[in-house]
DSSP file (Angstrom, degrees, kcal/mol; ACC not computed):
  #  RESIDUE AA STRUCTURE BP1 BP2  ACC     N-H-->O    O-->H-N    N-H-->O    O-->H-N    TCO  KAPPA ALPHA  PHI   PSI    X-CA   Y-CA   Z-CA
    1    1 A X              0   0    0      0, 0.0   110,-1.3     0, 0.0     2,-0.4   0.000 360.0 360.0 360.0 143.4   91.8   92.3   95.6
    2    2 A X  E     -a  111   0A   0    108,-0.2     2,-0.3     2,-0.0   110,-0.2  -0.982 360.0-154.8-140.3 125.4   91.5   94.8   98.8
    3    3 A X  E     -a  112   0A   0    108,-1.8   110,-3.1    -2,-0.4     2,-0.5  -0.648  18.7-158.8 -92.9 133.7   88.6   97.0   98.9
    4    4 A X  E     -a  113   0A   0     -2,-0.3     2,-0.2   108,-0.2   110,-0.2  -0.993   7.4-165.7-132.9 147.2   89.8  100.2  101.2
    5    5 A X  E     +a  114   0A   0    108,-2.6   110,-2.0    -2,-0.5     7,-0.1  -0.526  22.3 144.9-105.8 172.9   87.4  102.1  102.6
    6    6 A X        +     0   0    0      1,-0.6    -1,-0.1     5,-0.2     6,-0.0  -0.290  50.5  39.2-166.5 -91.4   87.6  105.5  104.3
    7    7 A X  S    S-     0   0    0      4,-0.1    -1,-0.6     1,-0.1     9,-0.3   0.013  74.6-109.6 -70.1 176.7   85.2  108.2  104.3
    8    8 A X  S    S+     0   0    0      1,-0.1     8,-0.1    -3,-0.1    -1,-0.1   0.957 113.2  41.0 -74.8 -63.9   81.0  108.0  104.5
    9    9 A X  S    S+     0   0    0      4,-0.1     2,-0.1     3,-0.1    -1,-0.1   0.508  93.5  81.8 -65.8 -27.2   80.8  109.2  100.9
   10   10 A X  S >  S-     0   0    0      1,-0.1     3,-4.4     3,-0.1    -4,-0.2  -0.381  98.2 -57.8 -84.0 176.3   83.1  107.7   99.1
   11   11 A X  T 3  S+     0   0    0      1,-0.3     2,-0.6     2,-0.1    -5,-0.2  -0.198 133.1  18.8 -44.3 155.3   82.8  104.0   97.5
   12   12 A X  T >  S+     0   0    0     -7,-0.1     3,-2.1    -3,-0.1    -1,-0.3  -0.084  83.1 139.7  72.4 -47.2   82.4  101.9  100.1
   13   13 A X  T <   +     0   0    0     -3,-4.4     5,-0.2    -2,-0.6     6,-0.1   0.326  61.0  72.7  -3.0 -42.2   81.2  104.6  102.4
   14   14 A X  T 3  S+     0   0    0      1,-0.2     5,-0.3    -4,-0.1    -1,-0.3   0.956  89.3  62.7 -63.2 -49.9   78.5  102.4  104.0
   15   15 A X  S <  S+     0   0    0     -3,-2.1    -2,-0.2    85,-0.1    -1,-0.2   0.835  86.2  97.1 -30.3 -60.9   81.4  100.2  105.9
   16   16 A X  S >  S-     0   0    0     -9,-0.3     3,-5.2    -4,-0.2    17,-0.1  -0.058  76.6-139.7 -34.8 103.5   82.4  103.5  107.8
   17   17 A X  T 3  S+     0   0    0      1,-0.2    17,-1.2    16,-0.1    16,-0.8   0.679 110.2  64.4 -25.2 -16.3   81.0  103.8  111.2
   18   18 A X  T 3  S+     0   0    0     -5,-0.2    -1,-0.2    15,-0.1    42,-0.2   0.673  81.7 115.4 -95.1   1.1   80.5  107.3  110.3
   19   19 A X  S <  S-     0   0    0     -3,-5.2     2,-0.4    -5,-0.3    15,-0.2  -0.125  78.8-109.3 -43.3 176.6   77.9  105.8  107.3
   20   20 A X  S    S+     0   0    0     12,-0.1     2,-0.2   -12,-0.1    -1,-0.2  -0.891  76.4 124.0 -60.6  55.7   74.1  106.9  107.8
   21   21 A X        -     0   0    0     -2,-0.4    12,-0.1    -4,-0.2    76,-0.1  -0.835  49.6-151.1-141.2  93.2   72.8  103.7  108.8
   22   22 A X        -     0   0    0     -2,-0.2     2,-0.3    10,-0.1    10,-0.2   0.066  14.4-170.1 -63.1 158.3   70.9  103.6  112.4
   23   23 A X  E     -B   30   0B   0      7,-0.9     2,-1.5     8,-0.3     7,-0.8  -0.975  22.2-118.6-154.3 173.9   70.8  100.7  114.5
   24   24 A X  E     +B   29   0B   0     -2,-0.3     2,-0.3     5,-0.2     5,-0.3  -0.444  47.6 136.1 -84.1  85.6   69.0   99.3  117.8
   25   25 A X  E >   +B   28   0B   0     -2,-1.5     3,-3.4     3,-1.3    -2,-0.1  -0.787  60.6  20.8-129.8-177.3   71.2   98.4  120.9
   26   26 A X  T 3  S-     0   0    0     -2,-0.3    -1,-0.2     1,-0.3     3,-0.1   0.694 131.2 -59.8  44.0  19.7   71.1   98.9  124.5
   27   27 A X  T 3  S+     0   0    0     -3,-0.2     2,-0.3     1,-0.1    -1,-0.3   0.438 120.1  73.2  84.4  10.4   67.4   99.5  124.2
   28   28 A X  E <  S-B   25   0B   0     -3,-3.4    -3,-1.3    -5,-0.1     2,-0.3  -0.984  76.0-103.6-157.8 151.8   67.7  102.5  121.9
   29   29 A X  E     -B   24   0B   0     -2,-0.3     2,-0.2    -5,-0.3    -5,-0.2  -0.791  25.3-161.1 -94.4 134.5   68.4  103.7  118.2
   30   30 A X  E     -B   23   0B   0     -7,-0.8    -7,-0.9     1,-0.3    25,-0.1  -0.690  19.0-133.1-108.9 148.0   71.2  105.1  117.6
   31   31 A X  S    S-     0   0    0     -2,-0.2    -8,-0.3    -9,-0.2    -1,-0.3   0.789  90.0  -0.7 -71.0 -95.1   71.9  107.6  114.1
   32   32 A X  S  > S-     0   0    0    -10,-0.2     4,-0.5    -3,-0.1    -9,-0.3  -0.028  74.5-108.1-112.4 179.3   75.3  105.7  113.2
   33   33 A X  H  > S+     0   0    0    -16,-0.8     4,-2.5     2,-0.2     5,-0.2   0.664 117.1  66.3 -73.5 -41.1   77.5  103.0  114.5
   34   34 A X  H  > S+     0   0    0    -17,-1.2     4,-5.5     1,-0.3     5,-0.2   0.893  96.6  50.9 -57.8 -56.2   79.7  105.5  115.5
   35   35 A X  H  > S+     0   0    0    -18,-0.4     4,-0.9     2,-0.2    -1,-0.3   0.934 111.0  49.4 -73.9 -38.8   77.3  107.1  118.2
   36   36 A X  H  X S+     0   0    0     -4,-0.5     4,-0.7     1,-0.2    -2,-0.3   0.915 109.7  47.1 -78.5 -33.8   76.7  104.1  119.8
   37   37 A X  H  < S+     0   0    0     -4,-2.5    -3,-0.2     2,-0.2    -2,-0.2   0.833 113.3  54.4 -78.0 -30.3   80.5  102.9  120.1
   38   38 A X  H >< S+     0   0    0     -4,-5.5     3,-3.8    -5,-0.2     4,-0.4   0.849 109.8  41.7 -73.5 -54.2   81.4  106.5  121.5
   39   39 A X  H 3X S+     0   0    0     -4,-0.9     4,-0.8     1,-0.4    -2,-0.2   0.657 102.3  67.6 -65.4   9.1   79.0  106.6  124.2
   40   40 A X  T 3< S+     0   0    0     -4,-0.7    -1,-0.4    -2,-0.3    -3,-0.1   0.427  87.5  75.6 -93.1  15.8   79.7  102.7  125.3
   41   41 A X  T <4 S+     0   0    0     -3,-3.8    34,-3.4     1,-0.1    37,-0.2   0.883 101.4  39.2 -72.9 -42.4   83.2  104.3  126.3
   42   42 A X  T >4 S+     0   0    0     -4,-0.4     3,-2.4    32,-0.2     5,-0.3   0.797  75.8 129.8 -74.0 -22.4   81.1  105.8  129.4
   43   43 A X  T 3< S+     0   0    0     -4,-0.8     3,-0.1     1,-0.3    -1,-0.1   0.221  88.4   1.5 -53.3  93.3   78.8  103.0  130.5
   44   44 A X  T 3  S+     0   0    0      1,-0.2     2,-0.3    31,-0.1    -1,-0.3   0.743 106.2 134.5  97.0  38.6   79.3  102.5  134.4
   45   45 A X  S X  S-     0   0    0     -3,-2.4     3,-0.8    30,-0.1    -1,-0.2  -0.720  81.4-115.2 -93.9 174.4   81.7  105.3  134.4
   46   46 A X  T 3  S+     0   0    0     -2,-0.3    -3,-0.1     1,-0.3    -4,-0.1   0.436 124.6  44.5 -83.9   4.0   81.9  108.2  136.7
   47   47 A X  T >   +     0   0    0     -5,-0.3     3,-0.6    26,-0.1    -1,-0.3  -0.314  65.7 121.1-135.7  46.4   81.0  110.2  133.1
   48   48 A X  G X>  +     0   0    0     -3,-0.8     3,-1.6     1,-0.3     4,-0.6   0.574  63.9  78.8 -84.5  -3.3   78.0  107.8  131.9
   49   49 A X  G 34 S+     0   0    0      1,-0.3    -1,-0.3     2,-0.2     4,-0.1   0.524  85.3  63.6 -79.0   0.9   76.0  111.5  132.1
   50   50 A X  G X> S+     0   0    0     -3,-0.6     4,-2.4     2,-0.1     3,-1.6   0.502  84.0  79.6 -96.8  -7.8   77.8  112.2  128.6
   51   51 A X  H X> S+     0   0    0     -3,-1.6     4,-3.0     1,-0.3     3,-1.1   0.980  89.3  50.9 -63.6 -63.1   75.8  109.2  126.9
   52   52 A X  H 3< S+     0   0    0     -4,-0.6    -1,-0.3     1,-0.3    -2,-0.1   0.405 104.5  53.0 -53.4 -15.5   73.1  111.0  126.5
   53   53 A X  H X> S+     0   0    0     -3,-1.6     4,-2.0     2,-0.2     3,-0.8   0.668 110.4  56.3-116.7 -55.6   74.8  114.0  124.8
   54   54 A X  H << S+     0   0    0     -4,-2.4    -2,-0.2    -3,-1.1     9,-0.2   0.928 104.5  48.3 -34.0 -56.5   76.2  111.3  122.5
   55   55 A X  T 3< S+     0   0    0     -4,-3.0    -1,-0.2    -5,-0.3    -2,-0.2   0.572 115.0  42.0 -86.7   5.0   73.2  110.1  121.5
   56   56 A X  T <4 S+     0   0    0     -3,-0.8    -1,-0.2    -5,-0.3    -2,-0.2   0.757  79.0 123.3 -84.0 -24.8   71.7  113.4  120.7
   57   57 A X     <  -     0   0    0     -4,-2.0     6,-0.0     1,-0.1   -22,-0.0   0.054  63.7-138.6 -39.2 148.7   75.0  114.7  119.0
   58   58 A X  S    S+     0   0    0    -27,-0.1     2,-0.2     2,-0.0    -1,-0.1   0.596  84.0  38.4 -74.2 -24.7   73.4  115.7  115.1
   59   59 A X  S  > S-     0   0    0      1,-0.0     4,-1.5   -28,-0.0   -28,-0.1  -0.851  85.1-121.6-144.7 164.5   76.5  114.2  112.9
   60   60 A X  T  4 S+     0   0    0      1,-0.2     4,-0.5   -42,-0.2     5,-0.2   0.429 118.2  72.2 -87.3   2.6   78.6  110.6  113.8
   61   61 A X  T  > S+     0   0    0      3,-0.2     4,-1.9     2,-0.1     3,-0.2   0.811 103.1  38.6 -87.2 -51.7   81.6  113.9  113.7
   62   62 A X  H  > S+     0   0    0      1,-0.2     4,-2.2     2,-0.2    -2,-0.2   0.946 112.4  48.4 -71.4 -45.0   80.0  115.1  117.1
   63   63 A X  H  X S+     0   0    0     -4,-1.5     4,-1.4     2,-0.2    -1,-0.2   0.582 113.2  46.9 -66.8 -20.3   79.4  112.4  118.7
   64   64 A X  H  > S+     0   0    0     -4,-0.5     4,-0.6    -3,-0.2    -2,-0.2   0.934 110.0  58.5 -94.2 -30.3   82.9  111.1  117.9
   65   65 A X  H >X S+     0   0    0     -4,-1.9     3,-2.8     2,-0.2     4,-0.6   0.890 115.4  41.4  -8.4 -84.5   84.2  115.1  119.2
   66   66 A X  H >< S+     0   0    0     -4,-2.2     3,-1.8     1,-0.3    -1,-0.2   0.894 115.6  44.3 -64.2 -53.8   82.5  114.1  122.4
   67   67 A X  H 3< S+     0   0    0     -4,-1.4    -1,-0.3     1,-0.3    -2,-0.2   0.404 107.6  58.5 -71.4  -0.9   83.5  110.7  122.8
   68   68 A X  H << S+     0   0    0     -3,-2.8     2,-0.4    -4,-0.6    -1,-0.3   0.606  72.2 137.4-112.4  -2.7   87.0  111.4  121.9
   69   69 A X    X<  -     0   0    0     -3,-1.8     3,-2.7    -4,-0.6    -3,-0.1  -0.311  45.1-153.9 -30.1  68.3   87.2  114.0  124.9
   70   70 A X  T 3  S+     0   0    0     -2,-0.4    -1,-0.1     1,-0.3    -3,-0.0   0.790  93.3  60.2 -31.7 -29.0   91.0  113.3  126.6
   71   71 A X  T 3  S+     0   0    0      2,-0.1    -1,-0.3     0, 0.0     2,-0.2   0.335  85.1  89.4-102.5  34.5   89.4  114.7  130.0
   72   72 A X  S <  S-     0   0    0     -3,-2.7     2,-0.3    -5,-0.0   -25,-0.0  -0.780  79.4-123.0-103.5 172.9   86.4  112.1  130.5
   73   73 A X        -     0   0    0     -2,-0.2     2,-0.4   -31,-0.0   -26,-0.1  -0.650  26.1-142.7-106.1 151.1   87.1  109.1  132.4
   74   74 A X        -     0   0    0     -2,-0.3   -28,-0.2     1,-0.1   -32,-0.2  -0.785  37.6 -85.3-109.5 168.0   86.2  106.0  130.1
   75   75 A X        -     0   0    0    -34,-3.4   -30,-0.1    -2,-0.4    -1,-0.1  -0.145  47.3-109.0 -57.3-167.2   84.6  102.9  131.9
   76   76 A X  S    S+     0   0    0    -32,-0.2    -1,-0.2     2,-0.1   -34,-0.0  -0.007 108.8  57.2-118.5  19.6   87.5  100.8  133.3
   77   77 A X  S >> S+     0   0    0    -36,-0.2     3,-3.2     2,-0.0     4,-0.8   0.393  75.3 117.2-126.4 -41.1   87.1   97.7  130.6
   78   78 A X  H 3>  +     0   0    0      1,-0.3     4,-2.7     2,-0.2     3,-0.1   0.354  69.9  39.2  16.1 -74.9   87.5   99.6  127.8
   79   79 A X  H 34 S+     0   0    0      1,-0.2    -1,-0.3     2,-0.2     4,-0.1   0.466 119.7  47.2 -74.1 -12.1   90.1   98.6  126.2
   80   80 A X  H <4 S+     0   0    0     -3,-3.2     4,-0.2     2,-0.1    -2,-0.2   0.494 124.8  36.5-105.9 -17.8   89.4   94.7  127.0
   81   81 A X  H  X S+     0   0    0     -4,-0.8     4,-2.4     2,-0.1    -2,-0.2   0.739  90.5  89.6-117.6 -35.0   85.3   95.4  125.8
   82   82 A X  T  < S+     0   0    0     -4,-2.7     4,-0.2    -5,-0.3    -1,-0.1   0.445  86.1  50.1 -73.1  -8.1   86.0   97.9  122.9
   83   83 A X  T  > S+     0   0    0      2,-0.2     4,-3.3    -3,-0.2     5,-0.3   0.804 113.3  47.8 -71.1 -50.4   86.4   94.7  119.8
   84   84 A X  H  > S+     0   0    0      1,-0.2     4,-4.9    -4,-0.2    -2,-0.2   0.975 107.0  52.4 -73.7 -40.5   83.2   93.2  120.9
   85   85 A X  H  X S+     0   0    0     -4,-2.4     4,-1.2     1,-0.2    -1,-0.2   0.895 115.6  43.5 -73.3 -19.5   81.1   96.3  121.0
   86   86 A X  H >> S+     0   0    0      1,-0.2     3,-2.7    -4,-0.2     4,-0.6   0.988 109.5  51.0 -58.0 -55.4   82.2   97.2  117.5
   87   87 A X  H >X S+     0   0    0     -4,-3.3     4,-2.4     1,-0.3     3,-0.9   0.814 108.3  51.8 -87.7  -8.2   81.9   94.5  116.3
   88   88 A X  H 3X S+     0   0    0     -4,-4.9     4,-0.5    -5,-0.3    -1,-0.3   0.580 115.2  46.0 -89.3  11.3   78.2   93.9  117.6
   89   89 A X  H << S+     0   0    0     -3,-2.7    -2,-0.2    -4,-1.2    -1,-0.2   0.171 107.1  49.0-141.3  50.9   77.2   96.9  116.3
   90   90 A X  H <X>S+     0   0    0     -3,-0.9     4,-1.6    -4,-0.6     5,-0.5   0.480 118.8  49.4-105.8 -37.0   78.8   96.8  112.6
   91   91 A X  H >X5S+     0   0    0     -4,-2.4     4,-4.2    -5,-0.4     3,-0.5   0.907 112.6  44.8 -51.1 -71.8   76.8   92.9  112.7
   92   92 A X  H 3X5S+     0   0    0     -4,-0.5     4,-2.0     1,-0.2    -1,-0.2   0.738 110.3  56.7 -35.8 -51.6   73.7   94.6  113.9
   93   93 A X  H >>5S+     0   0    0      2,-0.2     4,-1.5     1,-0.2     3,-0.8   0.911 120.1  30.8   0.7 -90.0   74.5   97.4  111.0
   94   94 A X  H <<5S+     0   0    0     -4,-1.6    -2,-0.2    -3,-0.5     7,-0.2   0.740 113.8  58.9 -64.0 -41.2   74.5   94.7  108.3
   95   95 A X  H 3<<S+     0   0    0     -4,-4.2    -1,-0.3    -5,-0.5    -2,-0.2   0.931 110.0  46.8 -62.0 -44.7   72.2   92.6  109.9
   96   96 A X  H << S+     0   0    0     -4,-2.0     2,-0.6    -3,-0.8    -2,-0.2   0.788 107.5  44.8 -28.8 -68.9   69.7   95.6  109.8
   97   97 A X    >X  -     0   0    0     -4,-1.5     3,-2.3     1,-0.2     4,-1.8  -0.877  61.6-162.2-121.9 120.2   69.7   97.0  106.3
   98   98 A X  H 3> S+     0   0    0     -2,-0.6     4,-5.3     1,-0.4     5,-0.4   0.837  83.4  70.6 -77.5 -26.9   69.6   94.4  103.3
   99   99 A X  H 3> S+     0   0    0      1,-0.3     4,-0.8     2,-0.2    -1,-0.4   0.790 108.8  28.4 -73.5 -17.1   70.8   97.0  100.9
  100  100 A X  H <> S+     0   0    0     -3,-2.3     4,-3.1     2,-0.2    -1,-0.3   0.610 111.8  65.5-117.2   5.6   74.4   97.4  102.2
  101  101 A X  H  X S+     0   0    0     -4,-1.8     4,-3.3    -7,-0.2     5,-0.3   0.919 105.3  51.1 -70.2 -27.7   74.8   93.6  103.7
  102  102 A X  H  X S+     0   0    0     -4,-5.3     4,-1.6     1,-0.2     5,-0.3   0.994 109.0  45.8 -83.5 -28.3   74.5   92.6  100.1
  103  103 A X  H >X S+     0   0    0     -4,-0.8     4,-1.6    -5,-0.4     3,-0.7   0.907 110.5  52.4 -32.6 -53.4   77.1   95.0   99.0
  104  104 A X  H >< S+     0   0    0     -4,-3.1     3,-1.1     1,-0.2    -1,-0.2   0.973 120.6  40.6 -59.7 -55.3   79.4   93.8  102.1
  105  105 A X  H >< S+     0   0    0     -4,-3.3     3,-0.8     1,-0.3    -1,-0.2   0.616 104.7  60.7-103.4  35.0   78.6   90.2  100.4
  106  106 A X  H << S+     0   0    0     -4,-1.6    -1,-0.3    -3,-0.7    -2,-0.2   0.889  86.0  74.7 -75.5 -44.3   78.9   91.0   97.2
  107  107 A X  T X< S-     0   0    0     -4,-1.6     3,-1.1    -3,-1.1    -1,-0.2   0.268  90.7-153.6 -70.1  13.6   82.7   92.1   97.7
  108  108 A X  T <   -     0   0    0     -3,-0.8    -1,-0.2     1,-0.2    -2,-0.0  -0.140  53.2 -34.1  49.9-131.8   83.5   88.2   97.8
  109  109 A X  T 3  S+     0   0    0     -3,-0.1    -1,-0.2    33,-0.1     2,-0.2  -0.023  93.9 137.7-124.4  33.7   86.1   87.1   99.5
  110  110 A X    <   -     0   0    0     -3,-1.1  -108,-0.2     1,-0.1     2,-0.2  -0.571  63.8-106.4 -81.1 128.8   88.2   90.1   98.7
  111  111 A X  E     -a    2   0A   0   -110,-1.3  -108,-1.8    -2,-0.2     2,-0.4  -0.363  38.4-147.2 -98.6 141.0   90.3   91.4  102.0
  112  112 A X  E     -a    3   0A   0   -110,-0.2     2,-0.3    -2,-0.2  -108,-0.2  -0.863  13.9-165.2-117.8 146.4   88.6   94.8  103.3
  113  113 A X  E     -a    4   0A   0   -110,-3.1  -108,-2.6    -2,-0.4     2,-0.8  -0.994  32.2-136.1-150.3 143.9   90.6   97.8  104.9
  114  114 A X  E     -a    5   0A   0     -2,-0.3    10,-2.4     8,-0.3     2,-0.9  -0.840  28.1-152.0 -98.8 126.3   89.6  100.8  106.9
  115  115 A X        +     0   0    0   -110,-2.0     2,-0.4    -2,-0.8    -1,-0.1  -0.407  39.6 159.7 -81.3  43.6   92.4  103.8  104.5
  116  116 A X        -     0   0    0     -2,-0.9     9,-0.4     3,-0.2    12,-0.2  -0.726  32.5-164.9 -95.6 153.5   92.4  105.7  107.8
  117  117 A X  S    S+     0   0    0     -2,-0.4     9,-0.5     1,-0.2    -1,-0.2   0.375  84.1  37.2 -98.1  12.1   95.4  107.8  107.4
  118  118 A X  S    S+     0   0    0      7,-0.2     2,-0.5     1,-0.2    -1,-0.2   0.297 107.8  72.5-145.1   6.6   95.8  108.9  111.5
  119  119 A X     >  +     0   0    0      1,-0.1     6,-0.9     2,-0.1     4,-0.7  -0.881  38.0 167.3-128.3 114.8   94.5  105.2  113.2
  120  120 A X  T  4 S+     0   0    0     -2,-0.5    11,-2.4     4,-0.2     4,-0.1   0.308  80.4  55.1-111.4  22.7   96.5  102.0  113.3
  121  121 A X  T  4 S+     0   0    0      9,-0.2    11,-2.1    10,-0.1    12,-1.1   0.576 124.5  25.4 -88.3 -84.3   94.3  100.0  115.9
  122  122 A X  T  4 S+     0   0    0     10,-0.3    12,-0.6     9,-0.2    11,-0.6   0.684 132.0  14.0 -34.7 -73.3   91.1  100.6  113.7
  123  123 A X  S  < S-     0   0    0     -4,-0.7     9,-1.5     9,-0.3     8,-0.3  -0.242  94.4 -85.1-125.4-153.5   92.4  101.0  109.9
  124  124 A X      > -     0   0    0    -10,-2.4     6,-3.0     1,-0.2     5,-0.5   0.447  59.6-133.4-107.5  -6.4   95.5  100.4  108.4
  125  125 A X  T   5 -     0   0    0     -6,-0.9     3,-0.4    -9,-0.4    -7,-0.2  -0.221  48.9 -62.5  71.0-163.4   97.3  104.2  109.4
  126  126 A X  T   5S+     0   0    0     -9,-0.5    -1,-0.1     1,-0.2    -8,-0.1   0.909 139.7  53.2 -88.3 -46.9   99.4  106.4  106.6
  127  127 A X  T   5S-     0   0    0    -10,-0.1    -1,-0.2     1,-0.1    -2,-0.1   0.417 106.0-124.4 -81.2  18.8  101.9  103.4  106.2
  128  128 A X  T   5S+     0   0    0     -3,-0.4    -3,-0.2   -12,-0.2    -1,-0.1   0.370  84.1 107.2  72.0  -9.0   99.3  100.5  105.5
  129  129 A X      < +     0   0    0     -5,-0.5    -4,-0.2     2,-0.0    -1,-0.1   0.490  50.4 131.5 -84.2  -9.0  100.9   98.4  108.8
  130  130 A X  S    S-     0   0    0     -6,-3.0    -6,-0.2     1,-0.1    -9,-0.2   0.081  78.4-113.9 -56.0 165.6   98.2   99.1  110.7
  131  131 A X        -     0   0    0    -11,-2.4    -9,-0.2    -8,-0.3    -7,-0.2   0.876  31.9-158.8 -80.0 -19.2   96.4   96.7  112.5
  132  132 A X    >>  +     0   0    0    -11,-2.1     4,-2.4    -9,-1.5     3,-0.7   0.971  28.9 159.1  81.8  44.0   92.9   97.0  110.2
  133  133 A X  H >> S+     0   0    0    -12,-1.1     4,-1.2   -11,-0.6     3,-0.6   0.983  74.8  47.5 -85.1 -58.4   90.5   95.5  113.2
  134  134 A X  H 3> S+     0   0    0    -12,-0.6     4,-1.4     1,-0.3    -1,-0.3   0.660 105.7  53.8 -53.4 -14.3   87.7   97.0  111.6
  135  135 A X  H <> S+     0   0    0     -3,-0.7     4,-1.7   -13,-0.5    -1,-0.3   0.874 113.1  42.0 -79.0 -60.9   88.5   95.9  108.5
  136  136 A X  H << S+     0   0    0     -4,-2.4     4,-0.4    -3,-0.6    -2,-0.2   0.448 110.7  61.0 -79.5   1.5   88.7   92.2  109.8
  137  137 A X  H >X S+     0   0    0     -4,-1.2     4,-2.4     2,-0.1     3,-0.7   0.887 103.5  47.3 -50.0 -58.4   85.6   93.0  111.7
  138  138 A X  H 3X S+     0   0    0     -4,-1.4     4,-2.2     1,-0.3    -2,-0.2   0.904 115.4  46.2 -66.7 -32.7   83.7   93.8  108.3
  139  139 A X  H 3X S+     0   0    0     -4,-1.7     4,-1.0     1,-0.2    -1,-0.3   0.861 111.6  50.4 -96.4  -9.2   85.0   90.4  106.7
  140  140 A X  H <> S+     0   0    0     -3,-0.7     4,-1.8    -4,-0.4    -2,-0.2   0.679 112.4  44.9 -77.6 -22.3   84.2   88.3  109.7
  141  141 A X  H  < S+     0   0    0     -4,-2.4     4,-0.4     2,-0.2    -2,-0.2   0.921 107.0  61.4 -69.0 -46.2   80.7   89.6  109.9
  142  142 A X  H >< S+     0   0    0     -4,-2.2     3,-2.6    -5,-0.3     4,-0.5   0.893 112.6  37.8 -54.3 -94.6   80.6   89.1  106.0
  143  143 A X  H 3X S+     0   0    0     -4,-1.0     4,-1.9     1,-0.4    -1,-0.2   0.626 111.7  57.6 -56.4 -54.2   81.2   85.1  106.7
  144  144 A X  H 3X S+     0   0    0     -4,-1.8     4,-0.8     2,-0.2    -1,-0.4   0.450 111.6  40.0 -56.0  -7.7   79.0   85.2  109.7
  145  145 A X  H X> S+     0   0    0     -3,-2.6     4,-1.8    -4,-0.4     3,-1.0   0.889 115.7  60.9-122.1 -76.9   76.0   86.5  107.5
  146  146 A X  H 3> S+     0   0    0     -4,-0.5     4,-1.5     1,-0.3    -2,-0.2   0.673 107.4  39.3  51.7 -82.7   77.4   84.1  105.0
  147  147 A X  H 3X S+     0   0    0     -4,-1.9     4,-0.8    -5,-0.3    -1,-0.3   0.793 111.5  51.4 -73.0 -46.0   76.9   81.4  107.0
  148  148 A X  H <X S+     0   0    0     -3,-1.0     4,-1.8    -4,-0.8    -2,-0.3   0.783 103.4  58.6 -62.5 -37.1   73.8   81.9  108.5
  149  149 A X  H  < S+     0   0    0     -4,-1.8    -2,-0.2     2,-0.2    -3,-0.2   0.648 108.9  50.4 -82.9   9.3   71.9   82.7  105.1
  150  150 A X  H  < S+     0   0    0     -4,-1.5    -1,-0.2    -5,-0.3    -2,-0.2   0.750 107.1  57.6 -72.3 -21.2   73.1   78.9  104.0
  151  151 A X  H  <        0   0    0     -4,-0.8    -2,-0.2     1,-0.2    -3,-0.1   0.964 360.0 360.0 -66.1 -53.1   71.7   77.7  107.2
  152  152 A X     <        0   0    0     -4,-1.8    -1,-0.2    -5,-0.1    -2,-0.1   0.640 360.0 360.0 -97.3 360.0   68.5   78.9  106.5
């Protein structure tokens, strides 16, 4: 079975960065996942003065509008940095609010995909080939949450 995700609102919806689900990093709460993964695009860049404007932005739509800005400079790791900060704050997400980690482990072992029709790092693009990293984010967090509530 493959659960595809896509939008904030539809089934699934919590998986989506763009969900309504705050979380705490970098010393501050952020409204979505979304706002905190654009504004780590700037951090020790020569345009970290946009963070702040990220993290005011009203909707995870604005914040990705600013962050998605061709003429800022992005830090200079980026591209090497941008897997890990997702994926420590979709854990932190899940880790955070019980009501949609149990959904995430409810969905078994069942293969999960971000339906985005215009991204093939992230979701799976308009021809499904995409590379899905959020997707295999969300089911590697799912095993890591997994794993820790047998431990304990």
């Amino acid at each position: 079975m493959i659960i595809y995700f896509y939008k904030a609102g539809d089934a699934y919806g919590c998986f989506s960065n763009f969900s309504p689900h705050g979380i705490h990093l970098a010393g501050k709460d952020w409204r979505t996942v979304e706002h905190y993964y654009q504004a780590q695009k700037f951090a020790g860049s020569e345009d970290e003065f946009i963070i702040p404007l990220i993290h005011s932005a009203a909707t995870p739509e604005e914040a990705a509008a600013i962050g998605r800005n061709k003429n800022r400079k992005l830090r200079p790791d980026w591209e090497s940095t941008k897997y890990m900060i997702m994926r420590e704050a979709v854990l932190t997400k899940f880790l955070t609010h019980a009501d949609i980690q149990a959904l995430l482990l409810a969905t078994g072992d069942a293969e999960i995909v971000e339906d985005s029709p215009t991204d093939c790092y992230w979701g799976c693009g308009a021809d499904k080939t995409g590379q899905n990293h959020l997707g295999k984010i969300l089911m590697s967090v799912r095993q890591q949450i997994r794993q820790h509530l047998a431990a304990s």
